[in-house]
C-alpha positions as MATLAB code, in Angstrom:
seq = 'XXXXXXXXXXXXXXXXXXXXXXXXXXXXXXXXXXXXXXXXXXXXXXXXXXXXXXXXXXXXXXXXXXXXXXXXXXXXXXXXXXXXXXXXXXXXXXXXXXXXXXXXXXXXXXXXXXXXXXXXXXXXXXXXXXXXXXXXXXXXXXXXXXXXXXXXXXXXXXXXXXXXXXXXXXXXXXXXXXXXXXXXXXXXXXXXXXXXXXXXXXXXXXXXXXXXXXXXXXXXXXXXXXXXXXXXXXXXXXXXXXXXXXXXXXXXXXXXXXXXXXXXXXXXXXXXXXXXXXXXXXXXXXXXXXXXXXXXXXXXXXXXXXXXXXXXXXXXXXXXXXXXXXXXXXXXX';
ca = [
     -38.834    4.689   32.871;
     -39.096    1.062   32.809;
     -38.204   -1.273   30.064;
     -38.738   -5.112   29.510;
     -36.339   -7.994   29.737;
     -36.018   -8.120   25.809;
     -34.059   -8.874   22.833;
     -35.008   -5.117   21.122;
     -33.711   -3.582   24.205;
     -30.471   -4.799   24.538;
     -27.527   -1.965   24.673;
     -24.522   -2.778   21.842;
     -20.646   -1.532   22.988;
     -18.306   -1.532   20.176;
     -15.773   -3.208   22.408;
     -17.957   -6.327   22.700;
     -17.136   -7.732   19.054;
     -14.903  -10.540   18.830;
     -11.746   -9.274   17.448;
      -9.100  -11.272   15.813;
      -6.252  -11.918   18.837;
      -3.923  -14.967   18.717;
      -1.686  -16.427   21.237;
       2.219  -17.034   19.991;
       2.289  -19.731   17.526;
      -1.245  -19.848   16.881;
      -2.113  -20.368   13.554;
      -5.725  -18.880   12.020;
      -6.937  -18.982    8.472;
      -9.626  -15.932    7.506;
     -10.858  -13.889    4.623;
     -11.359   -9.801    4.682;
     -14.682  -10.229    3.212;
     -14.895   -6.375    3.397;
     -13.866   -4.602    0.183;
     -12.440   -2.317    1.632;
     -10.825   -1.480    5.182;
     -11.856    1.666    7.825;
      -8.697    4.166    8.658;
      -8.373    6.133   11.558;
      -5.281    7.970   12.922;
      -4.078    8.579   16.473;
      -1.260    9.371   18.997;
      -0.573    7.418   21.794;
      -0.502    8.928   24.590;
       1.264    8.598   28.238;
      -0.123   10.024   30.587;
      -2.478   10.257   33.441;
      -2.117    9.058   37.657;
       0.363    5.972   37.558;
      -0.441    6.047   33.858;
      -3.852    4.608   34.055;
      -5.369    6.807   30.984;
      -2.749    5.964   28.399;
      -3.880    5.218   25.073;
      -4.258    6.308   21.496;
      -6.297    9.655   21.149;
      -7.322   10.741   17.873;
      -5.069   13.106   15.904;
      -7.060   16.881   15.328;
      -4.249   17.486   11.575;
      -5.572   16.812    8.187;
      -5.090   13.284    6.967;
      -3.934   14.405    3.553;
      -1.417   16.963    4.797;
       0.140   14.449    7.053;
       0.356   10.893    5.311;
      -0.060   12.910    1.548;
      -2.306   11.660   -1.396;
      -2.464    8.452   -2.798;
      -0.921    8.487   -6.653;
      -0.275   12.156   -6.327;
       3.808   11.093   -5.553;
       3.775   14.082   -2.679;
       4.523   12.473    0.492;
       2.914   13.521    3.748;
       4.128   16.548    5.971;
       3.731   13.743    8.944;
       2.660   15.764   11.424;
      -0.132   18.820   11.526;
       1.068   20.940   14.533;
      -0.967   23.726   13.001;
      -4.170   21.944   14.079;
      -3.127   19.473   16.020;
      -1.801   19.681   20.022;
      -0.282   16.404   19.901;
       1.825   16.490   16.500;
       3.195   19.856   17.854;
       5.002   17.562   20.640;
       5.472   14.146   18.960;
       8.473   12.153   18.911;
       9.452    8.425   19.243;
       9.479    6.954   22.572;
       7.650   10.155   24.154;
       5.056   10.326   26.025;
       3.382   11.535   22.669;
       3.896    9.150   20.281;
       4.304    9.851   16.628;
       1.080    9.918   14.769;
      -0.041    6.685   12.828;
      -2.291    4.861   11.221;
      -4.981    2.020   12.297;
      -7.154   -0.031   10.216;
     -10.275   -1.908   10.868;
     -12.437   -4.851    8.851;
     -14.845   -7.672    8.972;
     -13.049  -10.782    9.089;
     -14.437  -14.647    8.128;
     -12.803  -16.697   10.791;
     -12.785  -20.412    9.586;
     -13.607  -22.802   12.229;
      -9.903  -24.906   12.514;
      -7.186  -26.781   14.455;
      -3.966  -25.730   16.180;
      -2.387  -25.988   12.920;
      -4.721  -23.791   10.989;
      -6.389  -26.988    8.891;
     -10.420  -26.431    8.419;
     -12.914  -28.520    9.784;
     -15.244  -30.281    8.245;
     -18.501  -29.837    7.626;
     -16.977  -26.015    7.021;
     -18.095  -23.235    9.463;
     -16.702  -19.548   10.554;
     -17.445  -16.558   12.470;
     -17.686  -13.506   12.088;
     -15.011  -11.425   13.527;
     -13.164   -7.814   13.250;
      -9.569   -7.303   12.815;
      -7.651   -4.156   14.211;
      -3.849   -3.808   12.562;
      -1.737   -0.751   11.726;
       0.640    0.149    8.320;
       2.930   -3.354    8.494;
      -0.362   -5.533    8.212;
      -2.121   -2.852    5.775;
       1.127   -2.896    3.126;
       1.337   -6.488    3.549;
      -2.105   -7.051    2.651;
      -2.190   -4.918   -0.493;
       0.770   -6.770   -1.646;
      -0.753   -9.407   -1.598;
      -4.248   -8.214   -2.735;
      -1.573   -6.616   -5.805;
       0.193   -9.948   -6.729;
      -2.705  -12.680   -6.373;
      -6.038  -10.785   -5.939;
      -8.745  -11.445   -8.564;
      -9.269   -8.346  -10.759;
     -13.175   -8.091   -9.934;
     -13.076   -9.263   -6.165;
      -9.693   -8.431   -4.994;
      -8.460   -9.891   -1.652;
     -12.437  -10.867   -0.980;
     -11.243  -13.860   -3.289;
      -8.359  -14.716   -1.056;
      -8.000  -16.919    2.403;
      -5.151  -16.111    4.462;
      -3.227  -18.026    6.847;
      -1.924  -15.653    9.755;
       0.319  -17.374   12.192;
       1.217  -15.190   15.601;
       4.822  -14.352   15.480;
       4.657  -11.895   19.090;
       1.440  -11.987   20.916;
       1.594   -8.784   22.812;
       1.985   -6.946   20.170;
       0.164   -9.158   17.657;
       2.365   -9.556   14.962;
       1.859  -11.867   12.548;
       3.196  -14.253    9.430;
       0.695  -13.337    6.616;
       0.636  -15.804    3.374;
      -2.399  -16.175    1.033;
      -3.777  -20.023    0.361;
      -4.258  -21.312   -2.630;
      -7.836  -22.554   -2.059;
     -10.667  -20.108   -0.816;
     -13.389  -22.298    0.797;
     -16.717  -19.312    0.971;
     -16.047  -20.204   -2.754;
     -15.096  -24.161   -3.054;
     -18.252  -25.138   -0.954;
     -21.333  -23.243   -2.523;
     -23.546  -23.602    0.313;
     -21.360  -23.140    3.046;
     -20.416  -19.750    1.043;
     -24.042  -18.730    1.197;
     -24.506  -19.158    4.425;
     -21.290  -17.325    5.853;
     -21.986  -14.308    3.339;
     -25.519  -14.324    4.426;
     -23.935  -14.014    8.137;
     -21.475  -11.754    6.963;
     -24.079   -9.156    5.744;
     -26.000   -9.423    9.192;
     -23.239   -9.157   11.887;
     -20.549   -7.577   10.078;
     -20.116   -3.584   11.373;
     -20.121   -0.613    9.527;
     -18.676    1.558   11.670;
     -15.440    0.667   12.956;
     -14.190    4.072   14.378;
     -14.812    3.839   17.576;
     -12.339    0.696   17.972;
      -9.534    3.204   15.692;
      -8.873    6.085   18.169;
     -10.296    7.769   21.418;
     -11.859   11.104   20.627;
     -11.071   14.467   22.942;
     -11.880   17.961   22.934;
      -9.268   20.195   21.802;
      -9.283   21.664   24.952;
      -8.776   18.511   26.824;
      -6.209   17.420   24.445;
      -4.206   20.941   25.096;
      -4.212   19.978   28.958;
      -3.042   16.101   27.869;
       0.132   18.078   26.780;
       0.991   19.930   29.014;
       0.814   16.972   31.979;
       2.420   14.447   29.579;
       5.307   17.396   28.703;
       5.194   18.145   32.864;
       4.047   21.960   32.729;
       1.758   23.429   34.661;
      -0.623   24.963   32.100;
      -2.054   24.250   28.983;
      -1.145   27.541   27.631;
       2.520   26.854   27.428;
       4.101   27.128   24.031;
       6.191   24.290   22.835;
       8.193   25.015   19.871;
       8.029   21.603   18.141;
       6.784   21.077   14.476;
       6.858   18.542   11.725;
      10.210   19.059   10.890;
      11.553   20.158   14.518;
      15.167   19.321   15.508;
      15.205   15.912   17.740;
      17.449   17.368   19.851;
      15.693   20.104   20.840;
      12.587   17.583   21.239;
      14.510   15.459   23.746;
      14.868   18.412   26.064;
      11.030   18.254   26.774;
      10.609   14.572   26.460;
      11.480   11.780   28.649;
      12.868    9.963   25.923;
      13.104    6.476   28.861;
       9.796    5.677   28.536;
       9.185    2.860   26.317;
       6.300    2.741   24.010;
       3.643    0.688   25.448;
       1.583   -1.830   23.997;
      -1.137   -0.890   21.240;
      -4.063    0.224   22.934;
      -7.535    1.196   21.047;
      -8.420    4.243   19.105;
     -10.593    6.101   17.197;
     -10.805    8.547   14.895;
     -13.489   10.216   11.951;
     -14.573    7.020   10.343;
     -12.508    7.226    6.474;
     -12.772    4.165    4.057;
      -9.625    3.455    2.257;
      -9.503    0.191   -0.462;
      -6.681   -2.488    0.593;
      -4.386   -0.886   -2.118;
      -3.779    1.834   -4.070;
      -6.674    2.187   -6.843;
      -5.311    0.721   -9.725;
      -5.810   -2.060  -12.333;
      -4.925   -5.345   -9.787;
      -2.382   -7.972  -12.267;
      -3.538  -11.181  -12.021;
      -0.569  -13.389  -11.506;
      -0.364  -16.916  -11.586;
       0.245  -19.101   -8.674;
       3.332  -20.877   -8.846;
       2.393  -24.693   -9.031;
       1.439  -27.073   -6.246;
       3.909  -29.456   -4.689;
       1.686  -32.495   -5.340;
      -0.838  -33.211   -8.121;
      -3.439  -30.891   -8.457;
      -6.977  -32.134   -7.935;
      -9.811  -30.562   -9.905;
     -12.619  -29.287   -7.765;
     -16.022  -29.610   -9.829;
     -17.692  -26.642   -8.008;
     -18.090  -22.430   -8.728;
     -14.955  -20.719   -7.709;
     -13.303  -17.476   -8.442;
     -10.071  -16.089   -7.783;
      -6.699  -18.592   -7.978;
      -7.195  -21.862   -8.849;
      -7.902  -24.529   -6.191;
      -5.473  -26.664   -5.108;
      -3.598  -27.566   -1.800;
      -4.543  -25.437    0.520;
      -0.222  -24.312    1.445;
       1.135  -20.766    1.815;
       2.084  -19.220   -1.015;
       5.337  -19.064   -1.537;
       6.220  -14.930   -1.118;
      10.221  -14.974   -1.847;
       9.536  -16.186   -5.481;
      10.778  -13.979   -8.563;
       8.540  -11.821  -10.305;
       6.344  -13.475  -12.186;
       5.135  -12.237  -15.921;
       1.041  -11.609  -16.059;
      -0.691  -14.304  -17.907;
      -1.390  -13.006  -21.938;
      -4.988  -13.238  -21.622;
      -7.046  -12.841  -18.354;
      -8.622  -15.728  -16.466;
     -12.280  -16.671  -17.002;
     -14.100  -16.051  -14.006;
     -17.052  -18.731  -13.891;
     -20.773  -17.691  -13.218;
     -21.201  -16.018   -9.773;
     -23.983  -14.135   -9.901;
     -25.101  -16.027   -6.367;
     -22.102  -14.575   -4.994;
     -22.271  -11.272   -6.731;
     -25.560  -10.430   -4.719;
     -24.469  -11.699   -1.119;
     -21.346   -9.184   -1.630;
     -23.178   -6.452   -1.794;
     -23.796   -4.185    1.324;
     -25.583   -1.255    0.019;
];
């Protein structure tokens, strides 16, 4: 078969998407223009000739049963060794890592200096973000405290700074100006981008799927027995102790490596009625900005301050302008 030199017959690998790394100190301002953010759960695993194979492998238990329903109050078994190979043999700092979470979403990536301020004429890419539990809970707080009640954290830019680079861990604070919205054509055109390149299907950059079978043998060479077959009495609830017997409990955990697991959409918070609070006031004197907005009110584009007391919900509920524009470039389906 023969094919021509052509656009249409290009091949597409997951792992070729920009994704959202930063170097220590690095400062980046985005938006998670997805409403909602893909979650996949995985083991890592350490293993293989001079270790070459290590890396996350998806987890075989019942997502439910291990991390428990959201609003039910029941918290998660966290682990599935019923079903699962590796959560019969989990533990921390094991060669079979405790099973957790990883999240994936579209990111707008504003075009910016070293110091995170936007150029101008305003521009962006579109990018995906990996990021486990610590980045989900911080973004729901935040999507909780200052999201807009129709558009959530979608109404939000974020300033990430890079606290540890191998492990990509960042400062997250919401700004007080969100510029898809402040510049109307500029937020055309990036949501009209946004709705071409984004992707849908983020599982394959979550967790890397085995057989049963082959996840069986995984255990048994990361555990140091000879066969699959071999029993290993280790649940949910087994005594540490007894775990470190079979474990090399030396072995560091390495750095994150890719996963992916069944493809499961989960909203940046818990579903309930989002508060709208009220930003606490600018620094310097606020400056109206005659253009269609929604979400906080512009102003200086600073952090937000996050140590702040609690602040009481407004008596009566913004008024979001006119965004019907907007309202149709948001949609994916």
């Amino acid at each position: 078969m023969r094919v021509p030199f052509s656009g249409a017959n290009k091949g597409f690998n997951i792992w070729d998407v920009e994704q959202l790394k930063l170097k220590k100190d690095e400062i980046a301002r985005i938006c998670c223009i997805d409403e909602d953010a893909e979650v996949g759960w995985a083991h890592w695993v350490f293993f293989g000739e001079g270790h070459k194979q290590n890396g996350y492998y998806q987890c075989f238990g019942d997502y439910a049963l291990i991390f428990g329903v959201p609003g039910s109050g029941r918290p998660g078994q966290g682990a599935d060794p019923e079903n699962c190979p590796f959560c019969r043999v989990q533990a921390r700092d094991s060669h079979v890592g405790i099973v957790g979470r990883r999240f994936g979403t579209n990111l707008i990536k504003y075009t910016t200096d070293v110091k995170g301020i936007p150029r101008k004429p305003y521009s962006g890419d579109i990018i995906v973000w990996r990021f486990g539990d610590d980045k989900y809970n911080r973004l729901a707080d935040i999507r909780d405290t200052f999201g807009d009640p129709k558009y959530g954290i979608r109404a939000l830019d974020l300033q990430v700074k890079c606290t540890q680079e191998q492990y990509q861990r960042f400062d997250i604070d919401p700004l007080r100006e969100c510029l898809w919205q402040t510049d109307p054509a500029f937020g055309k055109a990036i949501l009209g981008e946004w709705k071409e390149k984004r992707q849908p299907d983020l599982s394959g950059l979550l967790a890397t799927p085995v057989k049963k079978e082959r996840a069986e043998q995984m255990v048994a060479e990361a555990m140091g027995v000879s066969t699959p077959g071999v029993a290993v009495p280790a649940t949910a609830g087994a005594d540490p102790a007894q775990l470190a017997k079979l474990l090399d409990e030396s072995m560091p955990v390495p750095a994150q490596q890719p996963l992916a697991p069944p493809p499961v959409q989960m909203p940046l918070a818990p579903p309930q009625q989002p508060i709208q609070q009220p930003i606490p006031p600018a620094a310097v004197p606020h400056v109206d900005t005659p253009v269609t907005f929604i979400g906080p009110t512009p102003g200086p584009s600073a952090p937000i301050p996050t140590s702040v007391a609690p602040i009481n919900p407004p008596a009566t509920a913004p008024v979001v302008p006119n965004i019907q524009n907007f309202d149709e470039l948001l949609k994916t389906k």
